[in-house]
C-alpha positions in Angstrom: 173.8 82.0 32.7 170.5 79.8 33.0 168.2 78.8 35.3 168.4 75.7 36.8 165.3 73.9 37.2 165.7 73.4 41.2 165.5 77.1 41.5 162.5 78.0 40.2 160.5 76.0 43.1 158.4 74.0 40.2 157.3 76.7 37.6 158.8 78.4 35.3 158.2 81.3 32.8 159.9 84.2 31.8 159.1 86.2 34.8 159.6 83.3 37.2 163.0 82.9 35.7 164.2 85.7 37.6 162.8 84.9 40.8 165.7 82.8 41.6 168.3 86.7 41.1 165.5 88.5 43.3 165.5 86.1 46.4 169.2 85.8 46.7 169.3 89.9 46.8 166.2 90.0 49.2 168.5 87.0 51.6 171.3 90.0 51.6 168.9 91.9 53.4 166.8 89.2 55.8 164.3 92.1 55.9 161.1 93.3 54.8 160.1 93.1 51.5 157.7 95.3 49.4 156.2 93.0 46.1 155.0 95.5 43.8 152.5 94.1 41.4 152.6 90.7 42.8 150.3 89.0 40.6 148.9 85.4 41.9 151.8 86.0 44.8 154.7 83.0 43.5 157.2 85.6 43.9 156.0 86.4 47.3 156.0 83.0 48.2 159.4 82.6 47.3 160.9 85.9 49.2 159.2 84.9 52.6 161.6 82.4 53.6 164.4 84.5 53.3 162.6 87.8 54.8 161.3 89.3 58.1 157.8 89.9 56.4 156.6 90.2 52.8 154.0 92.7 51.6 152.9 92.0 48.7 150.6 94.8 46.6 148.5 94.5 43.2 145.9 97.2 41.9 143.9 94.0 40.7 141.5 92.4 43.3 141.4 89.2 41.2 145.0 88.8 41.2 145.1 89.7 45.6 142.7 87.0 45.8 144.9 84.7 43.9 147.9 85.4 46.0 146.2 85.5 49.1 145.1 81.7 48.9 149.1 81.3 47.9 150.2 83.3 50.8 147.1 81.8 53.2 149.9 79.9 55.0 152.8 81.8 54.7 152.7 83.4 58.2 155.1 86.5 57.7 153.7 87.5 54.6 150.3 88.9 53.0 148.6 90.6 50.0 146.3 93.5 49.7 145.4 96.1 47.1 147.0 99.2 46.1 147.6 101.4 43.0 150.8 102.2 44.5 149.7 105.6 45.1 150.9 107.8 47.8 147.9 108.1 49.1 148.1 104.3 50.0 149.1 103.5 53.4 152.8 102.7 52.9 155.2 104.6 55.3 158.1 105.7 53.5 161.7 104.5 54.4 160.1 100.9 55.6 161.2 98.3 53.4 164.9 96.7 53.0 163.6 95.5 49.3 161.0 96.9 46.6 160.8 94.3 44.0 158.6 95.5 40.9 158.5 92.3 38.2 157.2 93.1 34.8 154.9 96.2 36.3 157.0 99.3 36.0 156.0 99.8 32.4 152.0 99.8 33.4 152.9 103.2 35.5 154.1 106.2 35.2 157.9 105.6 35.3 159.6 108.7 37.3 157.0 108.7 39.5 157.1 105.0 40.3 160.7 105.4 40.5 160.6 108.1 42.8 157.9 106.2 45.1 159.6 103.0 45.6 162.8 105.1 46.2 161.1 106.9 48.9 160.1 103.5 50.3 163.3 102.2 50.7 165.4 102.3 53.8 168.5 103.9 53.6 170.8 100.8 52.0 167.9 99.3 50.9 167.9 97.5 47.1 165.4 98.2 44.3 164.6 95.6 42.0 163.3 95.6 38.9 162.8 93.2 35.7 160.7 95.0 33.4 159.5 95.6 30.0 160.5 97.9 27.4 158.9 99.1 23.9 161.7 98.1 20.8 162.9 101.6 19.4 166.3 101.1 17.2 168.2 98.6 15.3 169.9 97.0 18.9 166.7 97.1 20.5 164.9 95.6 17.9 167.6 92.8 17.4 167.3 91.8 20.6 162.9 91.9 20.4 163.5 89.4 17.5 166.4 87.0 19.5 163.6 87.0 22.7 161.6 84.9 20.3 163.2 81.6 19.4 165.1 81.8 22.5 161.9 82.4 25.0 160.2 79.6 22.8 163.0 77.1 22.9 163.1 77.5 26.8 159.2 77.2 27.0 159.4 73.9 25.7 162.0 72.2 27.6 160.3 73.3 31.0 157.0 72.6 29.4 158.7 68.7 28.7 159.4 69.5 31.9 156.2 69.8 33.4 156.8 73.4 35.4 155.8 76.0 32.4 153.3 78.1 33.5 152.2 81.3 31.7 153.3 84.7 33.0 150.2 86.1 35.0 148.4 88.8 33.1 145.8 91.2 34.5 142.5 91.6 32.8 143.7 94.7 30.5 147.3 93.5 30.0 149.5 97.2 29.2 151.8 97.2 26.1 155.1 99.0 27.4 155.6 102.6 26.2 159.0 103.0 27.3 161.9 102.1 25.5 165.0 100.9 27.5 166.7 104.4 26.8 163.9 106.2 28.7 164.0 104.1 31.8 168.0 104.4 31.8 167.3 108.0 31.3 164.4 107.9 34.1 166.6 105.9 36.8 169.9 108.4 36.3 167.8 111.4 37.2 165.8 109.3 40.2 168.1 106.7 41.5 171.3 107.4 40.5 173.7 104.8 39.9 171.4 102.0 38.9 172.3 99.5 36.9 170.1 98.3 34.2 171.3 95.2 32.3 169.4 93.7 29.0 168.6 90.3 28.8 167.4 87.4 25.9 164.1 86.8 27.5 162.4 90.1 26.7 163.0 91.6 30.0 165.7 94.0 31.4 167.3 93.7 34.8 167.8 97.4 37.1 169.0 97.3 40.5 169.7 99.9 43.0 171.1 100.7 46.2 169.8 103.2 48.7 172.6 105.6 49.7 172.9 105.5 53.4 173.5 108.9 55.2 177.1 109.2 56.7 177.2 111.2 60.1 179.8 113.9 59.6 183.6 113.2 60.9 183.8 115.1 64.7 187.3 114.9 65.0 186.7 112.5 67.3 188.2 108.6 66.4 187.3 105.6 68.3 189.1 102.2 68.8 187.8 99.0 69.1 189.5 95.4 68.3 192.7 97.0 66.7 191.0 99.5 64.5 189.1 102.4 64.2 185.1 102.4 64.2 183.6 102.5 61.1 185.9 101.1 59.0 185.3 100.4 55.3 184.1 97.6 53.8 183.6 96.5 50.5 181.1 94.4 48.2 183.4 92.1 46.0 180.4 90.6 44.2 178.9 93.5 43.4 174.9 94.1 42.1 174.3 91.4 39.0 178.0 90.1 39.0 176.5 86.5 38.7 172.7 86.7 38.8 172.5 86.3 34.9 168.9 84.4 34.5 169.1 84.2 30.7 171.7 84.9 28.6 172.8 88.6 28.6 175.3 90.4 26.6 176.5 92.7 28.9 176.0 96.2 31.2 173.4 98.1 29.1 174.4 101.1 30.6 175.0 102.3 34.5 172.9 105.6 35.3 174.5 108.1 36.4 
């Protein structure tokens, strides 16, 4: 479904227009955030309302600057550079949310998705739109749809007066990776992710931290008419109405 304009918090692009999916999955949480690649810091602006802190991390000291004069009063949330190594000082298991927007293709991709899995907290939610290289007749159908449809929506926000261009670094990075590769990628690192293509040039992945169960001691506890631990379940599951453009359905769920 689209965007409406209210949501957006006054600009708009094709990036931005997924801001509005990634806060409402970071307000699940109400924790801390990890902003991978953050660019000039809009999204990071965006999460900190609806977050115990916001990190928020770009290899580019042009682009930290940027979104540390954004962020300058935002109190629970700051900027700083990082290649998103593991040398970088980021403990693992210390975020609720790792949001990577339009960066994944610009790194190694098992490797990324192996570090910002390790960063996660158990139950903790990756979240990534990214970029991926056409390679077949669907993929290529799609590239050519993104067009008109990424045009036609340019216009009407720019009549708008809230278009603003997608920040890109100094040496913008072509993506490598088709969409096969990084489904591929995420059902051998985060299993179970779903990854959802979209009309805007972008694909959608999200994915959920398994949380360690203690083992059963034989042992069962009461409380309030029923046993502890009792199962509970997640009706509106990951992406069941977060559509920001117009998608045609589940590309695939890694397994």
């Amino acid at each position: 479904m689209g965007v409406m304009v209210d949501e957006i918090g006054g600009e708009w692009n094709r990036d931005a227009a997924y801001h509005p999916w990634i806060v409402r999955i970071a307000a699940e949480h109400a924790g801390d955030v990890l902003d991978v690649g953050c660019g000039d810091g809009l999204l990071a602006q965006q999460l900190a309302p609806v977050s115990r802190t916001v990190t928020a991390i770009d290899r580019s000291g042009v682009a930290v600057a940027q979104a540390s004069k954004r962020l300058s009063m935002v109190a629970n949330a700051d900027a700083a550079v990082s290649e998103f190594s593991s040398e970088w000082g980021l403990t693992p298991e210390s975020y609720d949310v790792v949001t990577m927007v339009s960066v994944l293709h610009e790194l190694p991709l098992v490797p990324a998705l192996e570090r910002a899995a390790s960063l996660l907290k158990p139950g903790g939610t990756l979240v990534v739109v990214g970029q991926a290289a056409p390679r077949g007749a669907l993929d290529m159908l799609f590239a050519l749809l993104a067009v008109p449809y990424a045009w036609a929506l340019r216009l009407f926000y720019s009549w708008r007066g809230i278009y603003r261009p997608e920040y890109l670094s100094a040496a913008p990075v072509e993506p490598s990776c088709s969409l096969e590769d990084v489904v591929d990628a995420a059902s051998l690192v985060v299993p179970g992710a779903e990854v959802h293509r979209g009309l805007l040039g972008r694909f959608r992945l999200r994915w959920s931290k398994p949380v360690e169960v203690a083992p059963i001691t034989g042992e069962i506890s009461y409380i309030a008419g029923g046993p502890l631990g009792s199962e509970t379940h997640d009706h509106d599951g990951p992406g069941a109405t977060d559509d920001a453009d117009t998608l045609v359905g589940w590309t695939s769920a890694a397994n």
